[in-house]
KEMAR-176700 format. One record per residue (C-alpha): residue number from 1; y negated, x negated, z negated. Coordinates in Angstrom, 3 decimals, always signed. Example, Ala and Ser with C-alpha at 12.3 -4.5 7.8 and 13.67 -1.06 7.14 Angstrom:
BEGIN
<site seq="1" c2="+4.500" c1="-12.300" c3="-7.800"/>
<site seq="2" c2="+1.060" c1="-13.670" c3="-7.140"/>
end
This chain:
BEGIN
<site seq="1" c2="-45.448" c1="-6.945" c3="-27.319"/>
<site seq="2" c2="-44.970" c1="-4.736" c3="-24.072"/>
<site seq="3" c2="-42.406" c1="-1.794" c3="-24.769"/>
<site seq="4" c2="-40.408" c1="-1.470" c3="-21.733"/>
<site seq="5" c2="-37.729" c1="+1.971" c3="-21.536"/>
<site seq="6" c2="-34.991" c1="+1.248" c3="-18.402"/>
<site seq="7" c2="-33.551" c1="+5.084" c3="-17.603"/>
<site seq="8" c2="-30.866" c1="+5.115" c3="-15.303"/>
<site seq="9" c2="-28.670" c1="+7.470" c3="-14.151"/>
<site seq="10" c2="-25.159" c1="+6.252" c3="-12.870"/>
<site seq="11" c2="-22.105" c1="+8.205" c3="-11.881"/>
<site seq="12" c2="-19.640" c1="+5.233" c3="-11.172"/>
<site seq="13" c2="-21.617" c1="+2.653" c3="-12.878"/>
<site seq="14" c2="-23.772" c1="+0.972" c3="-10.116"/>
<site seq="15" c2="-27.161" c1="+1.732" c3="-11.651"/>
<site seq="16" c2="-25.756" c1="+1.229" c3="-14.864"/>
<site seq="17" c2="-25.261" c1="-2.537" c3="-13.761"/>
<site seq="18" c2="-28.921" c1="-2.842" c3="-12.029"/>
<site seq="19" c2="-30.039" c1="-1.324" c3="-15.441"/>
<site seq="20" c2="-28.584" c1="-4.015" c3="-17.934"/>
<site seq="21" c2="-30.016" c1="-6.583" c3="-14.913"/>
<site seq="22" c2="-33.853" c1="-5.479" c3="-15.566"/>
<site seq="23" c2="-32.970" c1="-5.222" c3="-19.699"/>
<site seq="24" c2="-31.978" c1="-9.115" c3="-19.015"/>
<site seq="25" c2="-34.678" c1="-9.747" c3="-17.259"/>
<site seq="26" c2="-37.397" c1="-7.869" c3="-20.189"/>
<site seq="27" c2="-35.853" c1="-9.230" c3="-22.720"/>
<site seq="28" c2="-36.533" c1="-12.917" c3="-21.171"/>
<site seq="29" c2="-40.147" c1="-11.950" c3="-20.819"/>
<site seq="30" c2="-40.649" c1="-11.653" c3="-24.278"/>
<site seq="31" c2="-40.944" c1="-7.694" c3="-24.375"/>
<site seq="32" c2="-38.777" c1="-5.072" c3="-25.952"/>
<site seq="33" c2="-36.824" c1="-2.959" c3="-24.208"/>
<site seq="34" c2="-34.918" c1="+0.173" c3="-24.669"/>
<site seq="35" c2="-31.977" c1="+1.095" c3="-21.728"/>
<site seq="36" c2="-30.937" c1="+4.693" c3="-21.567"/>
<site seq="37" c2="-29.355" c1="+6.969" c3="-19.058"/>
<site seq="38" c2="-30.324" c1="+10.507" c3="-18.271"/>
<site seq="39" c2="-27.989" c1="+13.621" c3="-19.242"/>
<site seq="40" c2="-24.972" c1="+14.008" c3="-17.057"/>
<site seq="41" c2="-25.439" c1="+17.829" c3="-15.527"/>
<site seq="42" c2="-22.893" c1="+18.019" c3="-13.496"/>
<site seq="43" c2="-19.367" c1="+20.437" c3="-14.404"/>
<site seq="44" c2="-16.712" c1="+19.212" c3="-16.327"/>
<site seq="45" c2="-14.523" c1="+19.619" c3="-13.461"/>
<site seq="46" c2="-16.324" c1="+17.826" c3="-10.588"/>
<site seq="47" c2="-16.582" c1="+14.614" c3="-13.265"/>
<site seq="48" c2="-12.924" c1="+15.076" c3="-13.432"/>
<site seq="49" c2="-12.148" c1="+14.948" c3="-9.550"/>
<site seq="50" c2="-13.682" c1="+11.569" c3="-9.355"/>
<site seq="51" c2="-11.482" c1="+8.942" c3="-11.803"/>
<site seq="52" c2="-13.942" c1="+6.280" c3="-11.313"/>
<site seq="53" c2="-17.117" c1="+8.783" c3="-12.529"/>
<site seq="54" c2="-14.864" c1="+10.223" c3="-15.053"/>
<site seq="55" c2="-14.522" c1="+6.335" c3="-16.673"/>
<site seq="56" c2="-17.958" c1="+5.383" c3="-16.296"/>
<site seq="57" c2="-19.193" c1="+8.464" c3="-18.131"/>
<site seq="58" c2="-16.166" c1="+7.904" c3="-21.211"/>
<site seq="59" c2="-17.487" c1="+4.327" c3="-21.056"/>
<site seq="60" c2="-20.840" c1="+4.813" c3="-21.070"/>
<site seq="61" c2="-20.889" c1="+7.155" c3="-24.169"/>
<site seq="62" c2="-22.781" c1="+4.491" c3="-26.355"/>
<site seq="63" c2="-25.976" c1="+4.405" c3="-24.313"/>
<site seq="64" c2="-28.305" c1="+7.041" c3="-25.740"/>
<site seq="65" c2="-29.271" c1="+9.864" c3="-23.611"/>
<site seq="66" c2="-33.287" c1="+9.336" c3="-22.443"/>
<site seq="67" c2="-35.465" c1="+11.862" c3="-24.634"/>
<site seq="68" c2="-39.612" c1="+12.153" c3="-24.329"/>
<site seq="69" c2="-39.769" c1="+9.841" c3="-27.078"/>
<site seq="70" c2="-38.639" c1="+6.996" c3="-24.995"/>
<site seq="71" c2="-41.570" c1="+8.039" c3="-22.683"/>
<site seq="72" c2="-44.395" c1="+8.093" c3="-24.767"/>
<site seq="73" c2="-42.832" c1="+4.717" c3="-26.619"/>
<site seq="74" c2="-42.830" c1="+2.771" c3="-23.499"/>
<site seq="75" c2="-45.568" c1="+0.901" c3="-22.228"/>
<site seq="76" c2="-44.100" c1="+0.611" c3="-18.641"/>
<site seq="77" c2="-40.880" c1="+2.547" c3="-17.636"/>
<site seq="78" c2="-37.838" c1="+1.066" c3="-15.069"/>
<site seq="79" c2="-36.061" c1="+3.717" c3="-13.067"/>
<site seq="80" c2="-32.418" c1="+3.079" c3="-11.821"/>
<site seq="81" c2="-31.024" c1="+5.798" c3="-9.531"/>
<site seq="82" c2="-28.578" c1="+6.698" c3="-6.587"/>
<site seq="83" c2="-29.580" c1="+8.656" c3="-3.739"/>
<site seq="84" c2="-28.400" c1="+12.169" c3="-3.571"/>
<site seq="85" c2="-29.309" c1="+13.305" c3="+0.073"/>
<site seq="86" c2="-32.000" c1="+11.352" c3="+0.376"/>
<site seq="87" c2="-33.527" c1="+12.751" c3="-2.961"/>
<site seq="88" c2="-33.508" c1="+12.343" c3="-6.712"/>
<site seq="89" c2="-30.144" c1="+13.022" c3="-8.362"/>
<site seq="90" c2="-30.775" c1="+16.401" c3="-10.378"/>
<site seq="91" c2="-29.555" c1="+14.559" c3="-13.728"/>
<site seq="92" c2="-33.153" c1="+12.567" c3="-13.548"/>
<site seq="93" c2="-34.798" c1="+15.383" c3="-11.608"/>
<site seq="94" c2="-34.091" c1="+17.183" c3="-14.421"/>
<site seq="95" c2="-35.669" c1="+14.735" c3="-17.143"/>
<site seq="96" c2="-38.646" c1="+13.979" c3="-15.329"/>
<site seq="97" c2="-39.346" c1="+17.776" c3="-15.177"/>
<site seq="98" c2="-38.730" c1="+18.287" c3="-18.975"/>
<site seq="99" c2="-41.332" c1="+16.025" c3="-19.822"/>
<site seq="100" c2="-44.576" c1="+18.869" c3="-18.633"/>
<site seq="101" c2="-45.360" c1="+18.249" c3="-22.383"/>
<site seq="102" c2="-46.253" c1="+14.768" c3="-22.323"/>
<site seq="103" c2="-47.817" c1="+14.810" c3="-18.893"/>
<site seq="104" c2="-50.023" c1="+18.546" c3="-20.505"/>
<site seq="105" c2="-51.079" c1="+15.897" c3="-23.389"/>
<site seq="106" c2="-52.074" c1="+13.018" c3="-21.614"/>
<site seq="107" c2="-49.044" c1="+10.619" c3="-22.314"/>
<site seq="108" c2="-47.898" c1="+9.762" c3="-19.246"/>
<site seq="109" c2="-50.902" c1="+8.392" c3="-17.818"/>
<site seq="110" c2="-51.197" c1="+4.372" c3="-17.079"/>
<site seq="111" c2="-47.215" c1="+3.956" c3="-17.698"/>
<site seq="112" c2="-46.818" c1="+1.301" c3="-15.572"/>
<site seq="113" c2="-43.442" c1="+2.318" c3="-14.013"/>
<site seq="114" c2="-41.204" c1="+0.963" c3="-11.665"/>
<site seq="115" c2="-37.616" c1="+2.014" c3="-9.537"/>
<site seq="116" c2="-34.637" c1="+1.182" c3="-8.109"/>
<site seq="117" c2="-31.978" c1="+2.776" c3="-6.107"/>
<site seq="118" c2="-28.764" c1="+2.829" c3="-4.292"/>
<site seq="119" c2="-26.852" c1="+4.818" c3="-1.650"/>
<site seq="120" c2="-23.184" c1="+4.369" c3="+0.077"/>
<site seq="121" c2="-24.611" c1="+3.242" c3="+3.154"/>
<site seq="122" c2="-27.242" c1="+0.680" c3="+4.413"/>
<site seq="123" c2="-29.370" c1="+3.950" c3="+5.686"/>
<site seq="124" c2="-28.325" c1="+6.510" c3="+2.984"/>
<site seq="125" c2="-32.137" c1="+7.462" c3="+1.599"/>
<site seq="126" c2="-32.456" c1="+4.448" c3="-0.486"/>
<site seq="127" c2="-36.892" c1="+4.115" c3="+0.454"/>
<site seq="128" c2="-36.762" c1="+8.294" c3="+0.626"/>
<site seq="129" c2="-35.448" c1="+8.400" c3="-3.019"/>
<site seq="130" c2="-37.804" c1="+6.064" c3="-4.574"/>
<site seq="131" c2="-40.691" c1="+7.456" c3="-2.538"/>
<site seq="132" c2="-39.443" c1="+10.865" c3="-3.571"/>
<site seq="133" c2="-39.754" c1="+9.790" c3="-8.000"/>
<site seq="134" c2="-42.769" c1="+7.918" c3="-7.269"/>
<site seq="135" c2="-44.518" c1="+11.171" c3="-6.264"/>
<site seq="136" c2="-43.650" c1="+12.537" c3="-9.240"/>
<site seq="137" c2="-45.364" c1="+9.300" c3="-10.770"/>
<site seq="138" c2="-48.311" c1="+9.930" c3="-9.072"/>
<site seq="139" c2="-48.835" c1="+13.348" c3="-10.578"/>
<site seq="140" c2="-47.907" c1="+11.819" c3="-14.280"/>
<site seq="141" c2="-51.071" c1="+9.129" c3="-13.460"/>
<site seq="142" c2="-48.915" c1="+6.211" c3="-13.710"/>
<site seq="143" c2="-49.377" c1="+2.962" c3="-12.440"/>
<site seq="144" c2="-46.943" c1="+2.558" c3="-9.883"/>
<site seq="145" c2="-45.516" c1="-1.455" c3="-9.391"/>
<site seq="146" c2="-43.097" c1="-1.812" c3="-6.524"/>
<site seq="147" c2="-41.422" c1="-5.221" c3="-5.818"/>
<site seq="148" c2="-43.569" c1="-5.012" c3="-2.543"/>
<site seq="149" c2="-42.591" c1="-8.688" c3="-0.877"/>
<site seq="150" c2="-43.672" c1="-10.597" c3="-3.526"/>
<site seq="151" c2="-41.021" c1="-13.266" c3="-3.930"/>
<site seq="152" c2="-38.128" c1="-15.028" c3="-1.494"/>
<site seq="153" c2="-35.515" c1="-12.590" c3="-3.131"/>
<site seq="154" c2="-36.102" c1="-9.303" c3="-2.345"/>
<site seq="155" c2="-35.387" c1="-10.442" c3="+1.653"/>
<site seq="156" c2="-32.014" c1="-11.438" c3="+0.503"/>
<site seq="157" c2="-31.710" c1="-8.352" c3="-1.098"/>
<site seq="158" c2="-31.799" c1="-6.857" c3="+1.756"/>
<site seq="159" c2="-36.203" c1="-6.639" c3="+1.873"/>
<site seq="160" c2="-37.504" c1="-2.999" c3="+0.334"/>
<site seq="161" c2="-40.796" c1="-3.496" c3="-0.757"/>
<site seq="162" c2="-40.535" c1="-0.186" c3="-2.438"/>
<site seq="163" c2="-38.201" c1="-1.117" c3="-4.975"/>
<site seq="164" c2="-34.779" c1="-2.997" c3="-5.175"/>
<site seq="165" c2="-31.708" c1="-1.289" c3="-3.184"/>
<site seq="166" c2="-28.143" c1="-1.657" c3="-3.014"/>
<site seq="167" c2="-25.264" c1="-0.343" c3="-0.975"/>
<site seq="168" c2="-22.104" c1="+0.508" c3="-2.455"/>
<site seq="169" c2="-19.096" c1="+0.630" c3="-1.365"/>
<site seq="170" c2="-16.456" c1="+3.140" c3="-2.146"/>
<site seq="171" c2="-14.551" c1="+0.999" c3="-4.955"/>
<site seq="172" c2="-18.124" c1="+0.337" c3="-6.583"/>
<site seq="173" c2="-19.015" c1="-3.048" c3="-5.275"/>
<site seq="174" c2="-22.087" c1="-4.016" c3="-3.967"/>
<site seq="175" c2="-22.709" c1="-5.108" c3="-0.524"/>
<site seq="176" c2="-25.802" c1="-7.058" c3="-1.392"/>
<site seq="177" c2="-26.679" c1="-9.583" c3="-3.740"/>
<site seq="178" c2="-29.547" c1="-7.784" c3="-5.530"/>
<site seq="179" c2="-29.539" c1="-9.956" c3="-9.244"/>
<site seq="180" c2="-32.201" c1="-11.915" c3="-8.588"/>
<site seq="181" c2="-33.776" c1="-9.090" c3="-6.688"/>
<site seq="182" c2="-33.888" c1="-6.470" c3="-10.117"/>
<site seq="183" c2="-35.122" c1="-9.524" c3="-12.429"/>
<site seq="184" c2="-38.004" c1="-10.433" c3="-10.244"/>
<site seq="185" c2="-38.848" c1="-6.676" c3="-9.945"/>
<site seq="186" c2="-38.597" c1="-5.909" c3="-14.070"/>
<site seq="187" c2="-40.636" c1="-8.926" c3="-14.856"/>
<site seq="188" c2="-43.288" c1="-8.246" c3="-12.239"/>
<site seq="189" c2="-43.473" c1="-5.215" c3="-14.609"/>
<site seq="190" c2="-43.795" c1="-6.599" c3="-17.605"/>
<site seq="191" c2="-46.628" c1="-8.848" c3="-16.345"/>
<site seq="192" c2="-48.306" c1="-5.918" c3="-14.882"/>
<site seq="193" c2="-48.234" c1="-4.373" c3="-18.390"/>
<site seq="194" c2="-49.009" c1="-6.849" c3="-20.215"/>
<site seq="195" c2="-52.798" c1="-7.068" c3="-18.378"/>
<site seq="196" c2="-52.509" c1="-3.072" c3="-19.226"/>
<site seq="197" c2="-51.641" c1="-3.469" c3="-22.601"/>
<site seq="198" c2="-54.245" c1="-6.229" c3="-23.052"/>
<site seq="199" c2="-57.443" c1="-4.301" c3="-21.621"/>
end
Protein backbone atom coordinates (compact mmCIF):
# COMPACT_ATOMS: atom_id res chain seq x y z
CA UNK A 1 0.00 0.00 0.00
CA UNK A 2 1.40 3.56 -1.00
CA UNK A 3 2.17 5.70 2.25
CA UNK A 4 1.15 9.12 1.46
CA UNK A 5 2.23 12.18 4.38
CA UNK A 6 -0.07 15.61 3.49
CA UNK A 7 2.07 18.62 5.45
CA UNK A 8 0.42 21.74 5.43
CA UNK A 9 0.91 24.77 6.94
CA UNK A 10 -2.22 27.07 7.56
CA UNK A 11 -2.56 30.27 9.50
CA UNK A 12 -6.43 30.83 9.14
CA UNK A 13 -7.23 27.41 8.05
CA UNK A 14 -7.28 27.53 4.16
CA UNK A 15 -4.58 24.93 3.59
CA UNK A 16 -5.79 23.14 6.40
CA UNK A 17 -9.09 22.58 4.28
CA UNK A 18 -7.11 21.74 0.83
CA UNK A 19 -5.18 19.32 3.20
CA UNK A 20 -8.16 17.13 4.58
CA UNK A 21 -9.35 17.45 0.55
CA UNK A 22 -6.12 15.39 -0.74
CA UNK A 23 -6.40 12.97 2.73
CA UNK A 24 -10.09 12.33 1.14
CA UNK A 25 -8.96 11.88 -1.91
CA UNK A 26 -5.77 9.10 -0.65
CA UNK A 27 -7.75 7.51 1.39
CA UNK A 28 -10.27 6.68 -1.68
CA UNK A 29 -7.30 5.41 -3.59
CA UNK A 30 -6.71 2.76 -1.37
CA UNK A 31 -3.40 4.23 0.25
CA UNK A 32 -2.63 5.38 3.74
CA UNK A 33 -2.18 8.61 4.59
CA UNK A 34 -0.87 10.65 7.38
CA UNK A 35 -1.98 14.76 7.46
CA UNK A 36 0.22 16.98 9.52
CA UNK A 37 1.01 20.63 9.70
CA UNK A 38 4.39 22.20 10.14
CA UNK A 39 5.43 24.10 13.52
CA UNK A 40 3.86 27.47 13.93
CA UNK A 41 7.14 29.97 14.28
CA UNK A 42 5.70 32.90 14.44
CA UNK A 43 5.46 35.17 18.16
CA UNK A 44 2.90 34.68 20.49
CA UNK A 45 1.83 38.11 19.96
CA UNK A 46 1.48 38.45 16.15
CA UNK A 47 -0.86 34.99 16.45
CA UNK A 48 -2.73 37.04 18.88
CA UNK A 49 -3.37 40.21 16.60
CA UNK A 50 -5.10 38.07 14.11
CA UNK A 51 -8.49 36.35 15.92
CA UNK A 52 -9.09 34.24 13.00
CA UNK A 53 -5.15 32.73 13.09
CA UNK A 54 -5.36 32.73 16.76
CA UNK A 55 -8.61 30.06 16.38
CA UNK A 56 -7.27 28.08 13.71
CA UNK A 57 -4.05 27.41 15.60
CA UNK A 58 -6.30 26.56 19.23
CA UNK A 59 -8.32 24.43 16.80
CA UNK A 60 -5.88 22.82 15.08
CA UNK A 61 -3.95 21.56 18.21
CA UNK A 62 -4.87 17.81 17.45
CA UNK A 63 -3.01 17.53 14.16
CA UNK A 64 0.52 16.38 14.94
CA UNK A 65 3.31 18.62 14.15
CA UNK A 66 5.34 17.08 10.79
CA UNK A 67 8.70 15.41 12.14
CA UNK A 68 11.47 13.53 9.65
CA UNK A 69 9.78 10.45 10.45
CA UNK A 70 6.81 11.35 8.43
CA UNK A 71 9.39 11.90 5.59
CA UNK A 72 11.20 8.89 5.41
CA UNK A 73 7.60 6.93 6.12
CA UNK A 74 6.02 8.36 3.12
CA UNK A 75 6.20 7.00 -0.15
CA UNK A 76 5.02 10.27 -1.90
CA UNK A 77 4.56 13.56 0.12
CA UNK A 78 1.49 16.42 -0.53
CA UNK A 79 2.46 19.97 0.27
CA UNK A 80 -0.29 22.56 1.25
CA UNK A 81 0.97 26.14 1.66
CA UNK A 82 0.14 29.97 1.45
CA UNK A 83 2.25 32.34 -0.24
CA UNK A 84 4.31 34.61 1.86
CA UNK A 85 5.71 37.25 -0.68
CA UNK A 86 5.81 35.19 -3.30
CA UNK A 87 7.90 32.55 -1.28
CA UNK A 88 7.62 29.66 1.14
CA UNK A 89 6.12 30.57 4.52
CA UNK A 90 9.21 30.22 7.02
CA UNK A 91 7.05 27.66 9.23
CA UNK A 92 7.68 24.99 6.15
CA UNK A 93 10.88 26.73 5.09
CA UNK A 94 11.91 25.84 8.22
CA UNK A 95 10.99 21.97 8.11
CA UNK A 96 12.19 21.36 4.81
CA UNK A 97 15.61 22.73 5.96
CA UNK A 98 15.70 20.52 9.15
CA UNK A 99 15.52 17.54 7.24
CA UNK A 100 19.73 17.88 5.78
CA UNK A 101 19.78 14.47 7.64
CA UNK A 102 17.58 12.54 5.57
CA UNK A 103 18.52 14.20 2.32
CA UNK A 104 22.84 13.45 3.78
CA UNK A 105 21.44 9.66 4.00
CA UNK A 106 19.75 9.17 0.94
CA UNK A 107 16.01 9.26 2.13
CA UNK A 108 14.58 11.73 0.31
CA UNK A 109 15.32 10.56 -3.01
CA UNK A 110 12.31 9.20 -5.44
CA UNK A 111 9.55 10.72 -2.89
CA UNK A 112 7.18 11.33 -5.29
CA UNK A 113 5.89 14.71 -3.96
CA UNK A 114 3.42 17.03 -4.87
CA UNK A 115 2.02 20.96 -3.80
CA UNK A 116 -0.49 23.24 -3.42
CA UNK A 117 -0.89 26.80 -2.56
CA UNK A 118 -2.84 29.87 -1.93
CA UNK A 119 -2.48 33.67 -1.77
CA UNK A 120 -5.11 36.70 -1.03
CA UNK A 121 -5.17 37.68 -4.47
CA UNK A 122 -5.60 36.08 -7.98
CA UNK A 123 -1.73 37.26 -8.66
CA UNK A 124 -0.31 36.97 -5.08
CA UNK A 125 2.80 34.32 -5.92
CA UNK A 126 0.64 31.34 -5.98
CA UNK A 127 3.08 29.50 -9.34
CA UNK A 128 6.30 31.49 -7.56
CA UNK A 129 5.64 29.60 -4.25
CA UNK A 130 5.26 26.20 -5.56
CA UNK A 131 8.10 26.72 -8.03
CA UNK A 132 10.04 28.11 -5.11
CA UNK A 133 9.45 24.27 -2.70
CA UNK A 134 9.80 22.37 -5.77
CA UNK A 135 13.43 23.56 -6.06
CA UNK A 136 14.02 22.46 -2.91
CA UNK A 137 12.54 19.04 -4.26
CA UNK A 138 14.82 18.95 -6.86
CA UNK A 139 17.86 19.05 -4.64
CA UNK A 140 16.14 16.21 -2.22
CA UNK A 141 15.94 13.94 -5.79
CA UNK A 142 12.32 13.67 -5.64
CA UNK A 143 10.02 12.94 -8.20
CA UNK A 144 8.17 15.93 -8.73
CA UNK A 145 4.11 15.32 -9.99
CA UNK A 146 2.31 18.55 -10.72
CA UNK A 147 -1.42 18.49 -11.72
CA UNK A 148 0.01 19.80 -15.13
CA UNK A 149 -3.52 19.96 -17.31
CA UNK A 150 -4.33 16.63 -16.95
CA UNK A 151 -8.05 16.62 -16.30
CA UNK A 152 -11.25 19.18 -17.07
CA UNK A 153 -10.90 20.45 -13.37
CA UNK A 154 -7.96 22.11 -12.81
CA UNK A 155 -9.36 24.91 -15.65
CA UNK A 156 -12.19 25.46 -13.34
CA UNK A 157 -9.92 25.79 -10.71
CA UNK A 158 -8.72 28.45 -12.08
CA UNK A 159 -5.86 26.27 -14.61
CA UNK A 160 -2.16 26.02 -12.72
CA UNK A 161 -0.52 23.24 -14.09
CA UNK A 162 1.96 23.59 -11.34
CA UNK A 163 -0.17 22.60 -8.65
CA UNK A 164 -3.75 23.49 -7.35
CA UNK A 165 -4.31 27.32 -6.19
CA UNK A 166 -6.79 29.20 -4.41
CA UNK A 167 -7.54 32.79 -3.57
CA UNK A 168 -8.78 33.79 -0.35
CA UNK A 169 -10.55 36.25 0.70
CA UNK A 170 -10.17 38.18 3.86
CA UNK A 171 -12.99 36.25 5.96
CA UNK A 172 -11.30 32.86 4.72
CA UNK A 173 -13.44 31.87 1.83
CA UNK A 174 -12.35 30.75 -1.27
CA UNK A 175 -12.88 32.44 -4.48
CA UNK A 176 -12.51 29.31 -6.52
CA UNK A 177 -13.93 26.05 -6.52
CA UNK A 178 -10.73 23.98 -6.16
CA UNK A 179 -12.40 20.36 -4.55
CA UNK A 180 -12.32 18.56 -7.39
CA UNK A 181 -9.15 20.31 -8.38
CA UNK A 182 -6.96 18.89 -4.94
CA UNK A 183 -8.59 15.24 -5.40
CA UNK A 184 -7.57 14.88 -8.97
CA UNK A 185 -4.09 16.26 -8.02
CA UNK A 186 -3.58 13.73 -4.70
CA UNK A 187 -4.70 10.77 -6.66
CA UNK A 188 -2.58 11.53 -9.70
CA UNK A 189 -0.03 11.02 -6.85
CA UNK A 190 -0.88 8.08 -5.58
CA UNK A 191 -0.94 6.50 -9.07
CA UNK A 192 2.38 7.92 -9.77
CA UNK A 193 3.61 6.08 -6.64
CA UNK A 194 2.15 3.28 -6.91
CA UNK A 195 4.27 2.48 -10.47
CA UNK A 196 7.27 3.74 -7.97
CA UNK A 197 6.47 1.59 -5.32
CA UNK A 198 5.89 -1.33 -7.72
CA UNK A 199 9.35 -1.18 -9.72
Amino acid sequence: MVKVAVIYYSSTGTNYQLANWAAEAVKAADAEVRVVRAQETAPEAAVASNPAWKQHLEETQHVPVATSDDIEWADAIIFSIPTRFGNVPSQMKQFIDSQGGLWAAGKTMNKVVTAMSSASNAHGGHEGTLLHLYTSMMHWGAIIVPPGYTNECIYGAGGNPYGTSVTQTPDGKMLEDVEAAVKHQATRVVEVASKIVQS
